[in-house]
N, CA, C and O of each residue as an XYZ file, in Angstrom:
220
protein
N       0.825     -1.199      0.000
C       0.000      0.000      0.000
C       0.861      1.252      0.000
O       0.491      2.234     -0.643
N       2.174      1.263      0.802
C       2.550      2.331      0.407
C       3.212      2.700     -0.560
O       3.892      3.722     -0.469
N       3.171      1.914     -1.785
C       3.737      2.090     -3.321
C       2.573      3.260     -3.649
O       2.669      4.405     -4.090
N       1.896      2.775     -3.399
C       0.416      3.292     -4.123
C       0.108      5.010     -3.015
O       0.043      6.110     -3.565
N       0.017      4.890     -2.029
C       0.127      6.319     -1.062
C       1.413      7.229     -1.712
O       1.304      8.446     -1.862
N       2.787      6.390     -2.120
C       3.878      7.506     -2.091
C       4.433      7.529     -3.284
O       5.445      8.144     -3.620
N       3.774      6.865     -3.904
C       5.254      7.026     -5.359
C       4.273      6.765     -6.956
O       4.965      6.945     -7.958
N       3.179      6.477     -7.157
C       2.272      6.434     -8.056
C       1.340      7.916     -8.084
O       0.434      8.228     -7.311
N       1.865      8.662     -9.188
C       1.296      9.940     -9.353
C      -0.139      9.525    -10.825
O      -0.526      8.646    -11.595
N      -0.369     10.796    -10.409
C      -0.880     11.231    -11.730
C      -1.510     12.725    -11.857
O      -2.020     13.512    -11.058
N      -1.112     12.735    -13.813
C      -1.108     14.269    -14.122
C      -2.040     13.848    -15.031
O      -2.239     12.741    -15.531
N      -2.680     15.107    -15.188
C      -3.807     15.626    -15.997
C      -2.981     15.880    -17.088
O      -1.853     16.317    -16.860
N      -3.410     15.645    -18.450
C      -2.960     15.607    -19.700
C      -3.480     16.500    -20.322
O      -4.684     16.440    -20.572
N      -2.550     17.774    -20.816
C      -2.658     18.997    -21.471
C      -2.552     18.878    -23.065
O      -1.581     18.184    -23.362
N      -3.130     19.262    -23.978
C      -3.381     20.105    -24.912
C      -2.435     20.641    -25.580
O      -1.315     20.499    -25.089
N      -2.545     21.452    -26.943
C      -0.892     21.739    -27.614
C      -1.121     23.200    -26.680
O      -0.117     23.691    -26.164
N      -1.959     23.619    -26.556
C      -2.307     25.297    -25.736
C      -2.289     24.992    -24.203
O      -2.444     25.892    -23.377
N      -2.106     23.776    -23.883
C      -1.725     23.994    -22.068
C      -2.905     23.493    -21.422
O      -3.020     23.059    -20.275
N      -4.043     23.657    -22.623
C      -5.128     23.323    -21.232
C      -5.901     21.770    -21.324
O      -6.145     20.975    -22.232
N      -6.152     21.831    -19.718
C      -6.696     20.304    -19.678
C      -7.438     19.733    -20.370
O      -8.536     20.257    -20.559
N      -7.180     18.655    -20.908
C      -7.926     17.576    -21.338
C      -9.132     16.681    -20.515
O     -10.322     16.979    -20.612
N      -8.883     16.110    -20.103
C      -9.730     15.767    -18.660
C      -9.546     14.619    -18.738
O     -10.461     13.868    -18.402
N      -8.344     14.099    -19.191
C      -7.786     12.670    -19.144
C      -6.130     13.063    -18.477
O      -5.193     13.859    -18.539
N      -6.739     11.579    -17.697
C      -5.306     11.667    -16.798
C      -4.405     10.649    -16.959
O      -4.859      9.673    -17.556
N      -3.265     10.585    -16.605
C      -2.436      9.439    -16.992
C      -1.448      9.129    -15.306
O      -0.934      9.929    -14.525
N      -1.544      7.426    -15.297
C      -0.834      7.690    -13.783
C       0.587      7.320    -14.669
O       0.792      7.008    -15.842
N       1.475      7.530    -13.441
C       3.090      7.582    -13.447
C       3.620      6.405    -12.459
O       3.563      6.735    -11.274
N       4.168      4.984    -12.725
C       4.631      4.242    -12.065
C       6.220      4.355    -11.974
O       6.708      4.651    -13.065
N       7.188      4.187    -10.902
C       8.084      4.900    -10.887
C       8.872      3.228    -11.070
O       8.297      2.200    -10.711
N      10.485      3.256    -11.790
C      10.907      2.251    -11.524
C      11.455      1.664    -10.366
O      11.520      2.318     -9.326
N      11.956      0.219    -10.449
C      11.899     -0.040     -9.128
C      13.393     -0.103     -8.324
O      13.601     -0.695     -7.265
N      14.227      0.554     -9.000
C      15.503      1.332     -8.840
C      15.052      2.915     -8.071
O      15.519      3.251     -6.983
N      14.301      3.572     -8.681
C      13.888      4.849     -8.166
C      13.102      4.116     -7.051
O      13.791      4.256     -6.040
N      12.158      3.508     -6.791
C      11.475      3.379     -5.562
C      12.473      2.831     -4.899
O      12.646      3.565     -3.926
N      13.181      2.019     -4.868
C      14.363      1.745     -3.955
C      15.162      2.795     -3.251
O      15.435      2.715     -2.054
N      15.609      3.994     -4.194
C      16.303      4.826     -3.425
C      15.638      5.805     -3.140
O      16.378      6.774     -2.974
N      14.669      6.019     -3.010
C      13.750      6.939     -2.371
C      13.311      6.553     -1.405
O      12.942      7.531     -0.754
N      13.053      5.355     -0.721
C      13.162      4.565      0.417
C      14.509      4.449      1.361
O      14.519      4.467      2.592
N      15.259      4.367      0.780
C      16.536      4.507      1.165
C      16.795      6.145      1.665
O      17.370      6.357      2.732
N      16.469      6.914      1.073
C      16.900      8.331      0.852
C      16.009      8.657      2.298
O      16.641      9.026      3.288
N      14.327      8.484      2.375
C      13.525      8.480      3.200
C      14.023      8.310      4.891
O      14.110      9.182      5.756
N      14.347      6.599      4.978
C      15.192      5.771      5.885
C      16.314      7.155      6.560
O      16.271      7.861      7.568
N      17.059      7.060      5.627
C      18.204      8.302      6.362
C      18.079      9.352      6.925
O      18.586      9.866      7.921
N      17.239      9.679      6.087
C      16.375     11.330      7.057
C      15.768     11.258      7.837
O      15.550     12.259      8.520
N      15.290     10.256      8.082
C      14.618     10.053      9.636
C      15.631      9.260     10.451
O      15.189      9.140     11.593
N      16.445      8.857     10.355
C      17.487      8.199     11.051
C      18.089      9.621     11.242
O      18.209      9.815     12.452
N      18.478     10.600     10.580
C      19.874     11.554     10.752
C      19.231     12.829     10.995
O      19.827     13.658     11.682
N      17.844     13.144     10.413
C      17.501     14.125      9.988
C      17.460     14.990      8.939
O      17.925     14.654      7.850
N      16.923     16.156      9.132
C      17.107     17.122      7.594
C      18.433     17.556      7.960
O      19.086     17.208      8.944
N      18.815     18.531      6.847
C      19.870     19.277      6.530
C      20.802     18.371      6.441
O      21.682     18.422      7.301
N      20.867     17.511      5.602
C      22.264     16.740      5.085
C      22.273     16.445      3.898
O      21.599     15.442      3.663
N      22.892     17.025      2.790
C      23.201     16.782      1.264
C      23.470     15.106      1.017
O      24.579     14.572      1.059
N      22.391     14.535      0.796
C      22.115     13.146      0.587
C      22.495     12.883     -0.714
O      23.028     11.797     -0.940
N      22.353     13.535     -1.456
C      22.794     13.340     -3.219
C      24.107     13.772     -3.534
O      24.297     13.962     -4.735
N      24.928     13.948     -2.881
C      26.423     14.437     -2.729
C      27.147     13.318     -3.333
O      28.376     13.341     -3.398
C-alpha cells in the first residue's frame, strides 16, 4: 500500500495550448527509483534534515 500512497502519481494531460484535457495518466516509478527513495527516506529520519544526501 505504500507504493500506491507515495510514489504512483498522476497528471492531468494537457493540450498543444496547455489546457486540460480531462484525461489523466498515472506515473509508475521504476523499481531502482522506488528503492532509493526509500533509502533516501530511511536516512532522514534516522539523521535528519539538513544533510546533502545526493552528494
Amino acid at each position: 500500500m505504500g507504493l500506491l500512497e507515495n510514489f504512483v502519481h498522476e497528471e492531468e494531460i494537457l493540450d498543444k495550448s496547455n489546457k486540460p484535457t480531462g484525461k489523466k495518466v498515472r506515473l509508475f516509478p521504476r523499481f531502482h527509483q522506488w528503492d532509493l527513495v526509500e533509502r533516501l527516506v530511511d536516512a532522514t529520519v534516522k539523521a535528519g534534515p539538513g544533510v546533502n544526501r545526493l552528494a
